[in-house]
N, C-alpha and C positions, 0 to 999 in steps of 0.2 A: 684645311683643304684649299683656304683662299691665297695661301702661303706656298702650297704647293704648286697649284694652278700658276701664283703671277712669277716663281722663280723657274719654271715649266716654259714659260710667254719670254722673259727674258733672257732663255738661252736660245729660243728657237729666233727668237732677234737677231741675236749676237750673231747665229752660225748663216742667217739668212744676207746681214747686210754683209758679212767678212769674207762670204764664200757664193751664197747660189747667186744672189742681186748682181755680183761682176758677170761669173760667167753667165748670166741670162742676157744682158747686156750686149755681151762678145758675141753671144750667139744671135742675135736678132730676136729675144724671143720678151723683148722688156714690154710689149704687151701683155705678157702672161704673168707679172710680178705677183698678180693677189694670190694666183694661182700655185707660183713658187714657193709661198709664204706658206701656204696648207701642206704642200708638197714637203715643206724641210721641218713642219709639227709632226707628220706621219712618219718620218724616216727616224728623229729622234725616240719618236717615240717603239718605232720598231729595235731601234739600239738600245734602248730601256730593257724592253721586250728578253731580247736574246740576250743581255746579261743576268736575267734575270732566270731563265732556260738553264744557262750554263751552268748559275752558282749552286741554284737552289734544286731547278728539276730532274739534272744529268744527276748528282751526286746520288739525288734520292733512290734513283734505277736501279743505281748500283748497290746501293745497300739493299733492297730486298727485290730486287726482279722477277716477272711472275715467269721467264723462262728466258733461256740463255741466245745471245745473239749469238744467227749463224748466217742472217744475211747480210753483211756490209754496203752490200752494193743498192739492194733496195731502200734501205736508211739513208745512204748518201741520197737520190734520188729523193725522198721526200725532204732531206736538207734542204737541195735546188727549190722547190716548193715554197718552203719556210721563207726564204732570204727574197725571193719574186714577192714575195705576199707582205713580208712586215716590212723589208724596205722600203715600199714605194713603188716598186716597177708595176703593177700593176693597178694602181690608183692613177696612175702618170694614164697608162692602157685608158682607162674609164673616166679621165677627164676629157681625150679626146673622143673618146666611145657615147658617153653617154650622158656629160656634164650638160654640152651646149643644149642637149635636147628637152633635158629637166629644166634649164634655165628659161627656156621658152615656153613651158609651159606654166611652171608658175608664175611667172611675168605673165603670161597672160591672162591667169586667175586674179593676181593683182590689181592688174587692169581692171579687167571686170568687176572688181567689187569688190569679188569673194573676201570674208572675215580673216584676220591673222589667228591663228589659235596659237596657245602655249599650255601644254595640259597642267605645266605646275601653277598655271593662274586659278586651276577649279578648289586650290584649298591654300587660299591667304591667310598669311601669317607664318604658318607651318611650312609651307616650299618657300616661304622666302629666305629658310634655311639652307644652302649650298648640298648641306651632306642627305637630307630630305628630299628635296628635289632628285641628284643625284640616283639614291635608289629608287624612287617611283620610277623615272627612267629607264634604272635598271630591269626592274620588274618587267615591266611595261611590255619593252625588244625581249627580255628570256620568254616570256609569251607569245609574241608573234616571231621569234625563232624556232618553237616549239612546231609551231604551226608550218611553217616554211620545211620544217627537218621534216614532219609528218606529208608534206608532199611532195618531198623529195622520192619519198619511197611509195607513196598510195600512186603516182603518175605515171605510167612506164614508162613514157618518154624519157622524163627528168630520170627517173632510175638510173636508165642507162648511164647517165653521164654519173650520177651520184657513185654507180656500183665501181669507181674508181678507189675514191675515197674507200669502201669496203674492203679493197681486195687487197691491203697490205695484211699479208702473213705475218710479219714483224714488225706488228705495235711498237712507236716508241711515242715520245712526246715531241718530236718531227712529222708525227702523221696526222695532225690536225690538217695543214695545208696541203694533204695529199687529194686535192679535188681537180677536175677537169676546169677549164677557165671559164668554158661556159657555164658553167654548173655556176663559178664563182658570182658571173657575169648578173646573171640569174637573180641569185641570191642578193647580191648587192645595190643589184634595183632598187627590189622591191624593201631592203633595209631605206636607203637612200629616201623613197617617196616614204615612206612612214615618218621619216625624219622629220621631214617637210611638214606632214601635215599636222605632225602633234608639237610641232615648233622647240624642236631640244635645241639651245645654244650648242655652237660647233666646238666648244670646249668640254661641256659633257658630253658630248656626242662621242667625241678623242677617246674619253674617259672611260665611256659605258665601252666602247668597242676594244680595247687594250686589254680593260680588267678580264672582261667573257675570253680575250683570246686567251691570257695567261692561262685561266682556268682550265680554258681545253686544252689547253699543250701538258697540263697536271693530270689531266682528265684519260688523253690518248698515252698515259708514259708508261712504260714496260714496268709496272709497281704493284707488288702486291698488297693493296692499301685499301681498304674503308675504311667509314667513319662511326663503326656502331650500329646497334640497332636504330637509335634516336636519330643520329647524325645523319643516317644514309634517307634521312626521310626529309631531310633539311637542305640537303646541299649530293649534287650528284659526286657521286666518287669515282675513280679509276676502275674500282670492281664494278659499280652499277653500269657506268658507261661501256666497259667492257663484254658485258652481256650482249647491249645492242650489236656490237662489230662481230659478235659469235658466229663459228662458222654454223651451228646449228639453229640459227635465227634464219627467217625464212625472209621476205625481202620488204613483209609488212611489219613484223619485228615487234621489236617493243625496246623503253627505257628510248624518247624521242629528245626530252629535258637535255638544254644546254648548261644550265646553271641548279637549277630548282627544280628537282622532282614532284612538286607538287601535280604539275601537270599533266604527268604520267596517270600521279595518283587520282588525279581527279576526271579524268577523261579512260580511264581506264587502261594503261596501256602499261602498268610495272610491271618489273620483275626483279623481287629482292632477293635472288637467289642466291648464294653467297658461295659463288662457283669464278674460276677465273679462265673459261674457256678458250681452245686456239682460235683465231680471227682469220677473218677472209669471206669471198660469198662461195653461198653452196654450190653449185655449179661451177667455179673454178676449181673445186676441190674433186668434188664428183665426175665430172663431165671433161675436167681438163681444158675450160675456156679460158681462151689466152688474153690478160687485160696489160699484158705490156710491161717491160724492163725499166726502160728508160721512160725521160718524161715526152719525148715527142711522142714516142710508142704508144706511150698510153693515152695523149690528147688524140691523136688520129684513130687509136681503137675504139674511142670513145665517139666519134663522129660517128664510126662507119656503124656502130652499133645503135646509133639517134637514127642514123639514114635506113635503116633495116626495119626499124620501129615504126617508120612515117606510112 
């Protein structure tokens, strides 16, 4: 891992001194170089990402799909999505969004006093292992992701914007990033101060948030796939994930697990049913509510449906 990580550090070097450090430069913006530096680790790491999509998850779909593409246009549309989300465009969004604001407050916790934490300091010896550490981390976010995904849907505010994400009819492994921005916005806070306060190095941090996306882009793919009776209790599958997006799941749902079912299992909320239902929510199916074509369609349907709720 430590071979990975430092040959990881020295390409996002390379492409930062040969290409963003000039034009940040050109542009007036060489106050913002640390900023660029993170900026050109998240982009590599989104090009990672999507060759990764391509070689492995596209092919899969096509070997056993759980039903035939017939809308192009809405897949294009969560592509837009995808390339906004792992590129960078919207990290770029939430540095000026929301960075300066976090930075001010924990500078000002600093100030004050307040202790540094690092949760992998609670078991020396053993986290001073890269790849230990690591999944404690992992763990850690699949849990307060679990929680986050559970009030997405228990708030009806958040709903509204989450019932974006819901409403593609044609699952593929492009519809992870089918979310409203604020929904993202949301969500990435409260990822962000968690960060903070359990002190993960910005290298794991990279790490833990890449591996969970791969996952879910496996997770969301048009694939007739589990893992088992055993497996699917270990790790979520395309079928168990698939349940939750079911058009016959109601909007408290069940199957909440980003990573690890165990929290379904343990808080009650599975369903190992071994069905691979059509997706969408009930109400657009029933009722014919309209959540938008395109991606401005759908960001402004998703307002006016917060604004409705308020």
């Amino acid at each position: 891992m430590n071979g990975m990580v430092e040959g990881f550090a020295q390409l996002q070097t390379w492409l930062f001194e040969a290409l963003v450090q000039p034009l940040m430069f050109a542009t007036g913006l060489a106050g913002f170089l640390e900023n660029g530096y993170d900026a050109t680790g998240w982009f590599l790491v989104g090009l990672i990402q999507l060759a990764v999509m391509l070689l492995v998850i596209v092919p899969l779909q096509r070997w056993r799909p759980v039903e035939p593409v017939t809308d192009r246009v809405a897949i294009r549309t969560d592509i837009l999505y995808t390339l906004i989300q792992r590129l960078g465009v919207f990290r770029v969004a939430l540095f000026f969004l929301i960075d300066p604001l976090f930075d001010a407050m924990f500078g000002w916790g600093r100030v004050a006093g307040l202790p540094t934490f690092h949760l992998d300091d609670v078991w020396p010896g053993v986290t001073d292992l890269a790849w230990v550490s690591w999944l404690m981390y992992l763990v850690v976010f699949d849990f307060l992701n679990y929680w986050i995904h559970r009030a997405q849907h228990g708030f009806s505010w958040w709903w509204q914007l989450h019932a974006l994400h819901h409403s593609q009819r044609q699952m593929t492994l492009w519809s992870d990033n089918r979310n409203h921005l604020l929904d993202d916005l949301i969500r990435d806070a409260l990822v962000a101060v968690a960060a903070q306060l359990i002190g993960i190095a910005p290298g794991q941090f990279v790490a833990v948030v890449a591996f969970t996306q791969l996952c879910e882009n496996l997770q969301h793919a048009n694939l007739r796939l589990w893992f088992g009776t055993v497996g699917e209790r270990l790790w979520v599958s395309p079928r168990f994930h698939r349940l939750h997006h079911s058009v016959e799941a109601d909007r408290r749902g069940a199957n909440f697990g980003v990573l690890l079912p165990w929290w379904d299992m343990l808080f009650g909320t599975a369903d190992f049913a071994l069905r691979y239902d059509p997706t969408g929510v009930r109400d657009q199916v029933e009722e014919g509510v309209d959540y938008g074509r395109g991606f401005w369609a759908q960001q402004w349907l998703g307002l006016k449906r917060l604004w409705q709720r308020a």
